[in-house]
C-alpha positions as CSV (number, residue, x, y, z in Angstrom):
1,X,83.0,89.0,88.1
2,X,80.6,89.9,85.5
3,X,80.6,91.7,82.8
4,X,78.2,94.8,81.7
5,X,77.7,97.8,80.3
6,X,80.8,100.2,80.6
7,X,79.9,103.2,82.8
8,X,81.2,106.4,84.2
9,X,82.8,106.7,87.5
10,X,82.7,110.0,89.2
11,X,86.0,111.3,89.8
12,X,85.4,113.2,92.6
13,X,83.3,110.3,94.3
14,X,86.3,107.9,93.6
15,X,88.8,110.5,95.3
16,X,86.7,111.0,98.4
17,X,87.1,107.4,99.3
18,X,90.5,106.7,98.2
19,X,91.9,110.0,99.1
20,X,90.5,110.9,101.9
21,X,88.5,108.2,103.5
22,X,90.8,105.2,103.5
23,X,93.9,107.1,105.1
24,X,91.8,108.4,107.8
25,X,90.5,105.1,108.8
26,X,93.8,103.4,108.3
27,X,96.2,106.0,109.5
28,X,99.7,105.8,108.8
29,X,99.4,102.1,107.9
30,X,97.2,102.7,104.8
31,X,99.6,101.4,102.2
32,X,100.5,98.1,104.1
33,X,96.7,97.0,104.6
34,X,96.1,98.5,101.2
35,X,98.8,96.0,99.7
36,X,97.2,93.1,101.7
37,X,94.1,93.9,100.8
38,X,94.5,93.9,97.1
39,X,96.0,90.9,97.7
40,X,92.7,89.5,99.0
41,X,91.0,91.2,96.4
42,X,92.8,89.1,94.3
43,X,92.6,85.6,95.8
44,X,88.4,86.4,96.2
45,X,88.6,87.0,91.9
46,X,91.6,84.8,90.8
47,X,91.8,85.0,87.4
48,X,93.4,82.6,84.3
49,X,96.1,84.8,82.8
50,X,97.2,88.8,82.2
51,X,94.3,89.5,79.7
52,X,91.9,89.0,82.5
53,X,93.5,90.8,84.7
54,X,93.7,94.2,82.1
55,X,90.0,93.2,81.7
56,X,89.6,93.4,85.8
57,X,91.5,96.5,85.6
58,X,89.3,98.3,83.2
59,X,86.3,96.5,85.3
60,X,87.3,98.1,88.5
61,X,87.9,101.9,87.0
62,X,91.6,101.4,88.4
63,X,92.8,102.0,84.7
64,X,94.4,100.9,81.3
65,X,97.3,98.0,82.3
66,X,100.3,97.6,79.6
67,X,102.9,95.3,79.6
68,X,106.4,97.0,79.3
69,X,108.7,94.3,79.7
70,X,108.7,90.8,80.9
71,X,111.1,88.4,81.3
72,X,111.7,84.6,83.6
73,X,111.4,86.8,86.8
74,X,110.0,89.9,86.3
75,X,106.7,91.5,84.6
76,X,107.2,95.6,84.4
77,X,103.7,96.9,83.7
78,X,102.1,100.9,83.0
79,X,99.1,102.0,84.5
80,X,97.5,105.1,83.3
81,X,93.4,106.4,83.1
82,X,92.1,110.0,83.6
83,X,91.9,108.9,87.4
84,X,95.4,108.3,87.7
85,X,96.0,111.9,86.6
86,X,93.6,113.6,88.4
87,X,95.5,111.5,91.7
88,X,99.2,112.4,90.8
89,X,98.5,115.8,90.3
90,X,96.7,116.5,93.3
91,X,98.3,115.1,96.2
92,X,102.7,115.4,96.6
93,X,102.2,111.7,97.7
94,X,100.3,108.6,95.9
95,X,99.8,105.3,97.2
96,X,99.2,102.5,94.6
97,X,99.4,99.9,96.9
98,X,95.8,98.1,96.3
99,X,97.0,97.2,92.6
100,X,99.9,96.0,93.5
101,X,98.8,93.9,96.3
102,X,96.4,92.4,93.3
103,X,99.2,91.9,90.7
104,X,101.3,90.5,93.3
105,X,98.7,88.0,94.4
106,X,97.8,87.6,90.6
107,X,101.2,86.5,89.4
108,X,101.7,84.1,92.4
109,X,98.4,82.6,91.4
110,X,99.2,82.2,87.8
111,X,102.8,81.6,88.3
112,X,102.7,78.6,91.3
113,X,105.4,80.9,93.3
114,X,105.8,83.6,95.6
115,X,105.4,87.3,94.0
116,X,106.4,91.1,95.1
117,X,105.7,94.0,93.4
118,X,106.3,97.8,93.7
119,X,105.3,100.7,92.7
120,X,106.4,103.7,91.1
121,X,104.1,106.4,90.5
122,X,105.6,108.8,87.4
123,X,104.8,112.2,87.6
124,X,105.4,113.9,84.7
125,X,103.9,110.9,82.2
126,X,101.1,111.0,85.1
127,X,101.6,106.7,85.2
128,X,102.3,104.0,87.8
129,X,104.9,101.5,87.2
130,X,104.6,98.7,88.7
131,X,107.8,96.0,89.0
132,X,106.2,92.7,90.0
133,X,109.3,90.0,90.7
134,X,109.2,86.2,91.6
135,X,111.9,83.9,92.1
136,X,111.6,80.4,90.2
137,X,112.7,78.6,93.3
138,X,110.0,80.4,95.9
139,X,107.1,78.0,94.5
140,X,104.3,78.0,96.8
141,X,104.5,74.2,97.2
């Protein structure tokens, strides 16, 4: 990854391919493959600890990341950017399955053990939560 010059990202460019493109190639499976593939995302830019991944977040135009709570076996984490608004209010149904594909894989990487997480997009604050859970015991060993 490397770093440059912050620039602006057209919204309506960014919807067309995640709101309409993607589904309509992927069908009704789009947020499975989009989990996986944030997941691969993730393994292809595996990074050291959670500042890097805010700094991938930012990087990516996929928003401002913000640890809530954490604690031995789970991280809960806010997403929000001007994107994230324009998404939630335009569509009755959101899908934020690529990021959390890439903090699952992210934590499972940084942590040595097997990682989940889940979404919950937030209307009215116009946020995604994301819960990302890992049991001690699930190591990847």
């Amino acid at each position: 990854m490397t770093t440059s010059e912050p620039r602006t990202i057209s919204i309506f460019g960014y919807e067309l391919i995640r709101e309409i493109l993607l589904p309509e190639i992927l069908g009704k499976d789009a947020p499975e493959i989009l989990y996986w593939a944030g997941k691969r995302l993730a393994r292809k830019y595996p990074l050291a600890d959670f500042d890097q991944v805010i700094d991938f977040f930012n990087q990516a135009s996929w928003g401002q990341l913000e640890i809530k709570k954490e604690n031995k076996n789970e991280l809960e984490i806010e997403l929000f950017s001007p994107l994230i608004v324009s998404r939630v209010k335009s569509k009755a149904e959101q899908f934020f399955q690529l990021e959390a594909g890439f903090l699952a894989q992210q934590m499972e990487l940084q942590k040595g053990v097997i990682a989940e997480a889940f979404e919950h997009p937030v209307k009215k604050s116009n946020k995604v939560q994301f819960t990302v859970k890992w049991d001690l015991k699930d190591s990847l060993e």
